[in-house]
N, C-alpha and C positions, 0 to 999 in steps of 0.2 A: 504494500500500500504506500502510497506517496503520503510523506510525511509531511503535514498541511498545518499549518500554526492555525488557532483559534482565531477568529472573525474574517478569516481570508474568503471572499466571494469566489464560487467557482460556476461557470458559466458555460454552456452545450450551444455551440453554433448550430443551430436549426441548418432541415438540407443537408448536400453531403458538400463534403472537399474532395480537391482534386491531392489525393494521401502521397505524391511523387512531390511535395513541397518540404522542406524541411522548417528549422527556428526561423529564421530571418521570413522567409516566402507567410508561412502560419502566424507571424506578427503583424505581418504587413497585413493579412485578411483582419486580425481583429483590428488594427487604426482606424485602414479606409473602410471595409466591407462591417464590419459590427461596430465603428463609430466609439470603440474603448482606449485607454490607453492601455497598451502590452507588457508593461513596465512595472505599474503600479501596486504589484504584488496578487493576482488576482490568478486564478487556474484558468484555462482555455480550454474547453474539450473539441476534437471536431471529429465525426466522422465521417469515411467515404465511400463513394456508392454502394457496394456490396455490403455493406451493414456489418464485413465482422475485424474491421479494422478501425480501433479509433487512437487516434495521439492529443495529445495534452501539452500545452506548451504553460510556464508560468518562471517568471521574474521573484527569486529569493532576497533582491537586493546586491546580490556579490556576481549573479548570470542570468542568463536565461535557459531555461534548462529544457527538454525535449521526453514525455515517456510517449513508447506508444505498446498498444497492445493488440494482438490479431485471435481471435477466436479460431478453436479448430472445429465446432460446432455451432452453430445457430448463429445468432445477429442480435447485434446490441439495441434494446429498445432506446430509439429517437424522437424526440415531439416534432410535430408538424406546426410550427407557427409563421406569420407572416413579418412580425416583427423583428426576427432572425436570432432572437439571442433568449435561451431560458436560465433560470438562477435555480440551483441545487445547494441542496443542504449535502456538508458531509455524509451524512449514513444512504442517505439517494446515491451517493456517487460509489459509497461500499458497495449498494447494490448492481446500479452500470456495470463497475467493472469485472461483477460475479455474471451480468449475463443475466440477470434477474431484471422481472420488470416494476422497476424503482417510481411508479406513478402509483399503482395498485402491489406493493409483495406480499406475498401469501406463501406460505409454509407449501412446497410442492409431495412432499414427502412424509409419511407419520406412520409410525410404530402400528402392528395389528398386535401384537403380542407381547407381554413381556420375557414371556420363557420360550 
């Protein structure tokens, strides 16, 4: 898990990106295309078309740093909004990047037995 200091905003670029961009290219989408500063201490998530590859870009103060992660099964649940940019709470984004869908989670799994 990306170790995220308390009040830090983390934020899902709605749509996908084009995932062949790296830090500088995914900075530049949130200045001009989500209207943020990239700097400001703040998470980026973006994903791209195929739904099972998302990267995260976010400014610690000392860099700018790059994670990304690619599912080997299913697709990461994404919102659809026109606005282009949604705000998640840390345990939303525990579930994102389980692959779990962090609007509605629900236990998929539960014991029939105990012996």
């Amino acid at each position: 898990m990306i170790p995220v200091p308390a009040g830090v905003r983390i934020w899902l670029a709605s749509g996908h990106t084009d995932m062949r961009r790296g830090m500088k290219g995914l900075a530049l989408q949130v200045q001009q295309g989500l209207g943020r500063e990239p700097f400001c201490g703040d998470v980026f998530f973006f994903r791209g078309r195929s739904g099972s590859l998302i990267k995260a870009i976010w400014h610690d103060g000392v860099g700018l740093s790059l994670f990304a992660k690619r599912l080997d099964n299913g697709r990461f649940i994404w919102p659809q909004t026109a606005d282009g940019v949604v705000s998640l709470t840390a345990g939303q984004v525990g579930y994102l990047l389980e692959a779990i869908d962090w609007r509605n989670p629900q236990q998929t799994w539960r014991p029939q037995s105990a012996g």
